[in-house]
N, C-alpha and C positions, 0 to 999 in steps of 0.2 A: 360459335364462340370465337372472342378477338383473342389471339395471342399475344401477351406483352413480351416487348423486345428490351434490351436494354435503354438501345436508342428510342424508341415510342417513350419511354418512360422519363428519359433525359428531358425531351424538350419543354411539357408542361413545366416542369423544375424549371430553366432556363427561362424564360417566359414569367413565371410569379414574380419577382420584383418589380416589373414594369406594369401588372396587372394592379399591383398594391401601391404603385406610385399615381398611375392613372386615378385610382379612387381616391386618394388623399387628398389629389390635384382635386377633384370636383367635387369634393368635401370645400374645399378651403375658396374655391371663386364661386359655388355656388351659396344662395341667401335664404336663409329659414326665412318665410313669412306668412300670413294669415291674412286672413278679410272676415270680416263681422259686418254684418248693420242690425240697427234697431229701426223705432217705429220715424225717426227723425234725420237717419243721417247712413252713410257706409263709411268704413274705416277697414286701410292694410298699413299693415303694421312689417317693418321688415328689419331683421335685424342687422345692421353694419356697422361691426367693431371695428374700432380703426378705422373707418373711410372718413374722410375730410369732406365737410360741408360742401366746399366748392367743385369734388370729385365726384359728386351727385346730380344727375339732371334726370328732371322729372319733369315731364310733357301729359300734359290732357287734348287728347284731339279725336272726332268720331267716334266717339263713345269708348275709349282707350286709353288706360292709364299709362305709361310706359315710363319706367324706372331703371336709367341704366348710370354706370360707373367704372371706377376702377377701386381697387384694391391694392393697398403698395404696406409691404413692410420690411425694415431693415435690422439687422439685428448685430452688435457689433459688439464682442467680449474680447479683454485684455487679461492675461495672468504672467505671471514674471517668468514663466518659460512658455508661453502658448499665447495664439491668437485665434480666433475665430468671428468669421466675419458671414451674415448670412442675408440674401435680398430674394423677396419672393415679389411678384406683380401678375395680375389677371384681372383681365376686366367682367363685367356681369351685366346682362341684362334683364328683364324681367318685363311681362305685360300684364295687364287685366281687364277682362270688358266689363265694361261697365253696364247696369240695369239703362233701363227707357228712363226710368225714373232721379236718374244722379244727373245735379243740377253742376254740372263743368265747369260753367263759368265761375263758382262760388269754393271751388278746391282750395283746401290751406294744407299747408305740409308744418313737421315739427320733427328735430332731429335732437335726442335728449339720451344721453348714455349710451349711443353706438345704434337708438332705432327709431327709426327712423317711420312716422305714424302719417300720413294721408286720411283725408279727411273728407268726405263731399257730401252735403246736404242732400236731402232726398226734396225733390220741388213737389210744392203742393199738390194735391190731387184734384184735376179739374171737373167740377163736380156740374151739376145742369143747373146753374142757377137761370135764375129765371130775370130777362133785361127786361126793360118798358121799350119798345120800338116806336120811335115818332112816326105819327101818320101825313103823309107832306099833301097840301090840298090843291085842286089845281083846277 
């Protein structure tokens, strides 16, 4: 059996608010998002309220979707005895592999009330069709 001391006991206490600041922080830079496909196409979907179109770069390269940014918001209240003034910023990245089947060059992006949707066609399935081969006479 451990004995609890005063001090043992002090420091987890001391220690929680940087525990609950740490998570808020990776609450707030990191990005809900999801992937689906159907019979025709894959799509992720991510959400980013507040980020600015051109604070987004989005790369397709070996079979790799990679989605990264920044995050910036400012927050600024005035009252006739008080001020408060508030700036958070963190940036975020994100990856995804992509199937054999996701056609890369044909990726379109859409950013529409903070989410931001990726898009990639699935390339047709190359099936055994059957060619005529010339016979060359000689």
């Amino acid at each position: 059996m451990v004995e609890k001391t005063p001090l043992g006991n002090f420091w987890p206490t001391l220690y929680e608010p940087f525990r609950q600041f740490g998570g808020k922080l990776a609450d707030w830079v990191n990005t809900a998002s999801e992937a689906s496909s159907d019979d025709s196409s894959y799509s992720i979907r991510m959400e980013l309220p507040g980020v600015a179109e051109e604070d987004i770069h989005l790369t397709v390269e070996n079979g790799l979707v990679r989605i990264r940014g920044e995050k910036k918001s400012e927050r600024e209240e005035k009252g006739d005895t008080w001020y408060f003034s508030e700036r958070q910023f963190g940036s975020f990245e994100r990856s995804f592999r992509l199937p054999a089947d996701a056609d890369e060059g044909a990726v379109s992006a859409a950013l529409k009330d903070g989410v931001l949707t990726v898009s990639l066609p699935r390339k047709a399935p190359k099936g055994a069709e059957a060619r005529r081969v010339t016979i060359e006479k000689k």
